[in-house]
C-alpha positions as CSV (number, residue, x, y, z in Angstrom):
1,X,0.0,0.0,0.0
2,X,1.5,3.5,-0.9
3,X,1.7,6.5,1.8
4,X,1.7,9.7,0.6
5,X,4.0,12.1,2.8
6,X,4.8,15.2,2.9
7,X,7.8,16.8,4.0
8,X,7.3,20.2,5.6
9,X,10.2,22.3,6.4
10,X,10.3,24.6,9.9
11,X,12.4,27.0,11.7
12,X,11.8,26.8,15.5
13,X,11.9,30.2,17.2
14,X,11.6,32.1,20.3
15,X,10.0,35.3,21.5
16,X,11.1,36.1,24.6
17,X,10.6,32.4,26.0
18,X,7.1,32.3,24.0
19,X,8.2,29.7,21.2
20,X,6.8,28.8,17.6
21,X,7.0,27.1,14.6
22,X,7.7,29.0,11.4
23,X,6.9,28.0,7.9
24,X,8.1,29.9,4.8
25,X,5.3,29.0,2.4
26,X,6.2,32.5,0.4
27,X,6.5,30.5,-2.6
28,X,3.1,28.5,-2.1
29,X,5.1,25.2,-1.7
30,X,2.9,23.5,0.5
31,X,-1.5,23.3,0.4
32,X,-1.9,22.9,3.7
33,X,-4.7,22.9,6.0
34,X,-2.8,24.9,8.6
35,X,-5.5,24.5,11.4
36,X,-5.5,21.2,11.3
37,X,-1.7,21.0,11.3
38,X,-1.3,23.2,14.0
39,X,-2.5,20.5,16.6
40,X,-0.5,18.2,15.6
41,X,2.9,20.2,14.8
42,X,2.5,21.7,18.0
43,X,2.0,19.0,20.2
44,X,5.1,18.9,23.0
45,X,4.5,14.7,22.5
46,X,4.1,13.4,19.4
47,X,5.0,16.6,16.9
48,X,8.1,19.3,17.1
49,X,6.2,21.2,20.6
50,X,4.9,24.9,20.3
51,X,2.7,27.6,21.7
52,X,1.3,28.2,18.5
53,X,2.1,27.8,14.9
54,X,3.2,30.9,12.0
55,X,2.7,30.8,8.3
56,X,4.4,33.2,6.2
57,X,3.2,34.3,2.9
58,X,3.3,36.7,0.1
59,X,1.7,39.8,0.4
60,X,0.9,42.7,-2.3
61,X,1.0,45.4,0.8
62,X,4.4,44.4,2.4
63,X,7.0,42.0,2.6
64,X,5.1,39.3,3.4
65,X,1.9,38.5,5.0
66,X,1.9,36.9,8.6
67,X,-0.7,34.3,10.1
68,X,-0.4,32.9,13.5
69,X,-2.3,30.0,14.8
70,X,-3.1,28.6,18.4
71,X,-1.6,25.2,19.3
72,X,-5.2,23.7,19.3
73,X,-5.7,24.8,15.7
74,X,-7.8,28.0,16.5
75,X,-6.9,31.2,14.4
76,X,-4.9,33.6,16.8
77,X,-5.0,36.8,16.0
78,X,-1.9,39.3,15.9
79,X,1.0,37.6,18.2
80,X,3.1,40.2,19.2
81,X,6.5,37.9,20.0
82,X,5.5,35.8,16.9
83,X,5.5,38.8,15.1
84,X,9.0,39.4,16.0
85,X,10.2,36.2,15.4
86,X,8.5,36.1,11.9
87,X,10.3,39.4,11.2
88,X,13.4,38.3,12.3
89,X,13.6,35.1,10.2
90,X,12.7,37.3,7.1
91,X,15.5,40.1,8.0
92,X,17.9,37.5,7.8
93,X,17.2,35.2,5.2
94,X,16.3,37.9,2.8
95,X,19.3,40.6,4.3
96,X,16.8,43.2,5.5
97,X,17.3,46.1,8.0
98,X,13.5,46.2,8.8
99,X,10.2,45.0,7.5
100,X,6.7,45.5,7.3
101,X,4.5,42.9,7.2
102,X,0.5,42.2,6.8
103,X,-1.5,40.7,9.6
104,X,-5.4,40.8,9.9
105,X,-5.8,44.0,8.9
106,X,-2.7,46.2,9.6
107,X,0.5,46.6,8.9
108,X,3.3,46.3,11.6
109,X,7.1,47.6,11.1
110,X,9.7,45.5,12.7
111,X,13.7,46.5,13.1
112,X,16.5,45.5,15.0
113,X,17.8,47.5,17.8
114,X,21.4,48.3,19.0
115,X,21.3,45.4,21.4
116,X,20.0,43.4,19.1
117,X,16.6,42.8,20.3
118,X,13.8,43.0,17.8
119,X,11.0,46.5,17.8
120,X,7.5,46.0,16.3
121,X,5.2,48.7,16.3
122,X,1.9,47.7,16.8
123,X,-1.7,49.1,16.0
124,X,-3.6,51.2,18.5
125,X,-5.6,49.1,21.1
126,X,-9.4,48.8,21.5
127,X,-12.4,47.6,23.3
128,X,-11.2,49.0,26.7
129,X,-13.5,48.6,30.1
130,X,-12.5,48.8,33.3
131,X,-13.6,47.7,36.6
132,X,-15.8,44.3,35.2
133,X,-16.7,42.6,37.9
134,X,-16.7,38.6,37.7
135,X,-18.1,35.6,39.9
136,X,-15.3,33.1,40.1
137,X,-14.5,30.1,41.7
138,X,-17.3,31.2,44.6
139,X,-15.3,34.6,44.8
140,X,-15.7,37.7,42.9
141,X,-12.8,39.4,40.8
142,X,-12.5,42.4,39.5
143,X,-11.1,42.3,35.6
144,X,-10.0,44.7,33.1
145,X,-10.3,44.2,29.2
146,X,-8.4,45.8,26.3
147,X,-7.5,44.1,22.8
148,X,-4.1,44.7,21.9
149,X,-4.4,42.5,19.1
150,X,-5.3,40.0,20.9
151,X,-8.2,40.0,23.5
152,X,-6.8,39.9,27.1
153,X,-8.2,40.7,30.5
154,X,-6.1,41.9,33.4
155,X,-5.9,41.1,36.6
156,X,-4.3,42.9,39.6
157,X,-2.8,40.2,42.3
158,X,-3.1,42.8,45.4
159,X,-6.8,42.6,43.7
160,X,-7.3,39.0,44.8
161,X,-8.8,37.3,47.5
162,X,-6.7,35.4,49.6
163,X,-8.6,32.2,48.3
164,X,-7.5,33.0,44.7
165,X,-4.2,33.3,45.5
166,X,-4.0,30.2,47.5
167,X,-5.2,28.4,44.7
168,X,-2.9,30.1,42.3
169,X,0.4,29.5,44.8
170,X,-0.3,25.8,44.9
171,X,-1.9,24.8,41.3
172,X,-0.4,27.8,39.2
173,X,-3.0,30.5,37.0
174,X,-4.3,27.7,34.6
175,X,-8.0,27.1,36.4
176,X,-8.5,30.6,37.2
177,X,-7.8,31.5,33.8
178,X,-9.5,28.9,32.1
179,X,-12.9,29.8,33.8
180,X,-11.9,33.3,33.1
181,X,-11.8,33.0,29.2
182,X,-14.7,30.7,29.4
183,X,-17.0,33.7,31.4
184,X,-20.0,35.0,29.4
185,X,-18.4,39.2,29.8
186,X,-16.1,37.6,27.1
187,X,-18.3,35.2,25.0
188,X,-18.1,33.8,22.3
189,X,-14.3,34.6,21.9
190,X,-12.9,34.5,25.0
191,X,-10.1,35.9,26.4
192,X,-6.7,35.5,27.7
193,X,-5.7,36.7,30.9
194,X,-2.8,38.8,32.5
195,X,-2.1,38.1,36.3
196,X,0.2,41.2,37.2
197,X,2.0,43.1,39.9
198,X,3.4,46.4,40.2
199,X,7.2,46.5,40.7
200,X,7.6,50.2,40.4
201,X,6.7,52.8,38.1
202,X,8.2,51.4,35.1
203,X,8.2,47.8,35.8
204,X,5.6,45.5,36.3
205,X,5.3,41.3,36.9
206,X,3.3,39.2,34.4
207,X,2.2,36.1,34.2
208,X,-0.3,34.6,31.2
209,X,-3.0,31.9,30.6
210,X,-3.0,32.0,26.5
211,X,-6.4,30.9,25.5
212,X,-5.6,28.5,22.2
213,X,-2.7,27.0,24.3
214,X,-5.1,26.6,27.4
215,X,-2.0,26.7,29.5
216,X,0.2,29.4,30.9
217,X,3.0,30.6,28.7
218,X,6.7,31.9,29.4
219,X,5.7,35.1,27.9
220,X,3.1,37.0,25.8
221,X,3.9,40.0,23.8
222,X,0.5,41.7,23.0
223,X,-0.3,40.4,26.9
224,X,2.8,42.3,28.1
225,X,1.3,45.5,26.0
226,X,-2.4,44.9,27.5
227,X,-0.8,44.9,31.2
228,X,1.5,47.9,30.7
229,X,-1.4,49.8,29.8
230,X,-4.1,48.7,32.2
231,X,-1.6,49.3,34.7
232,X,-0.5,53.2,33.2
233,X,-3.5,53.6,33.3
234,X,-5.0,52.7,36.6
235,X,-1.8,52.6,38.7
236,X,-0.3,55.7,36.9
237,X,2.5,53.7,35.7
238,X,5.0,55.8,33.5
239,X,4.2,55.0,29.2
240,X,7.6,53.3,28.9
241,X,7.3,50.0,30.8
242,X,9.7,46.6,31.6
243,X,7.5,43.7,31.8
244,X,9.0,40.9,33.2
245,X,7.6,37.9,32.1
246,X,7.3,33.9,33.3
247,X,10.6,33.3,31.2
248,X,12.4,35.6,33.1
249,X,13.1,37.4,29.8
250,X,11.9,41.4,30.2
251,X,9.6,42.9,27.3
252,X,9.4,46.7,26.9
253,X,6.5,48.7,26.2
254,X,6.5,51.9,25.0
255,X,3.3,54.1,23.8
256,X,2.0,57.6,23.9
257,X,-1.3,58.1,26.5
258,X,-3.3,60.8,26.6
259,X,-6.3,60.5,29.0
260,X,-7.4,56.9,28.1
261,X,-6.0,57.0,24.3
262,X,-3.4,55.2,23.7
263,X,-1.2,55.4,20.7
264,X,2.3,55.1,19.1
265,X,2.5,51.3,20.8
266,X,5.6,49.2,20.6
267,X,7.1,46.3,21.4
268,X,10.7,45.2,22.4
269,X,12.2,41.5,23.3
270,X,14.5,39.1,22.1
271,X,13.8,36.9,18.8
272,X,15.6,34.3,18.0
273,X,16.0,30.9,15.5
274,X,16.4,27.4,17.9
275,X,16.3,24.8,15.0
276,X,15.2,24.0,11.6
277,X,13.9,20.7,10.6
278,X,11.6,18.6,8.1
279,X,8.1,17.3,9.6
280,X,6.4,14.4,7.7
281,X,2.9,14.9,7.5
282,X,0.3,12.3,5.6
283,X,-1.4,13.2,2.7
């Protein structure tokens, strides 16, 4: 009996901790359906292990067009780290300084910086509201939502009962953000959520339940842009804030507020290629 397989080449890559797996199908090598890939490509088990999965293709509006994919398969919106990673890998391979590339409906600008890190400016958020207040787990929470590209609530740790954070100390962020993202204020998409503490003025803790991934990641970059503002914003944070993320790695956010409008946003973290491989798939 013949098998049909496919090989599919990848370029593991990091964003700050927040890994994915990139494939070049500029030259519309490969018909894939990419959702159902994802699951299986992604799977830390039995395929290469990801947070979620990026497609690069052509584009008639930049240098190429970005798509980003959950680990379960779902579409995922803009990713801020994969969207660094994606224009790193296409500053080197095609010997760029910068790039801009198409992503949903924008286009982002990516360069290097002097340390080598990677900058991505990033659309304007929207959907902000403040102050929702959520049954949970027989306890009430007080969220804050803003989509940075990416729905996220926000949650203030000092804000939590001490119930909350019992449960988070000794089974981690996972339930409370699972029910969280699951909770009828943010049906039918859900949400992820940001579990953050104030450091000082410019700095701030985070820590991420990625909805998609259903877990808690090592870092999230349009997460680490929804907390720096929420917290600007309600903490009187400073507009040019260190996040420091589950990975240890710090992302920086930098925007221009005025009152509760928030523009000129961008991103800054380290991008880089792990590996690069062949995955066999069945036709």
């Amino acid at each position: 009996m013949k098998i049909d397989l496919i090989n599919i080449h990848f370029t593991k890559m990091t964003g700050a901790g927040n890994d994915f797996i990139l494939i070049d199908n500029r030259s519309n090598l490969y018909l894939i359906d990419w959702m159902k890939l994802a699951p299986e490509i992604c799977n830390r088990r039995y395929g290469v292990g990801a947070d979620g999965l990026i497609i690069l293709e052509r584009s008639d509006k930049a240098d190429f067009k970005m798509s980003y994919f959950n680990a379960d398969g779902s579409f995922g919106g803009m990713c801020g780290n994969g969207g660094r990673c994606s224009a790193l890998f296409i500053m080197e391979s095609d010997s760029l300084a910068s790039t801009k590339f198409e992503a949903l409906d924008f286009i982002y600008t990516a360069d290097a910086t002097n340390d080598t890190k990677i900058k991505l400016k990033m659309k304007a958020p929207k959907s902000l509201r403040l102050n929702i207040e959520l049954n949970l787990l027989n306890d009430k929470v007080t969220a804050h939502f803003i989509d940075t590209g990416a729905p996220h609530a926000v949650l203030f740790m000092n804000d939590l009962s001490s119930n909350l954070l019992t449960e988070i100390r000794d089974n981690g962020i996972t339930r409370i953000g699972s029910t969280i993202q699951h909770h009828d204020n943010f049906a039918p998409e859900g949400t992820n959520v940001d579990f953050i503490e104030i450091i000082n003025r410019n700095s701030i803790s985070m820590r991420t339940y990625e909805r998609g991934v259903e877990d808690e990641t090592f870092a999230c970059g349009t997460g680490a842009i929804a907390s720096a503002i929420i917290a600007s914003l309600l903490k009187n944070l400073n507009s040019q804030i260190n996040v420091h993320t589950r990975s240890k790695e710090i992302l920086e956010v930098m925007f221009d507020k005025e009152r509760k409008e928030i523009t000129n946003v961008e991103l800054v973290g380290s991008a880089k290629k792990v590996f690069e491989g062949n995955y066999q798939k069945l036709l």
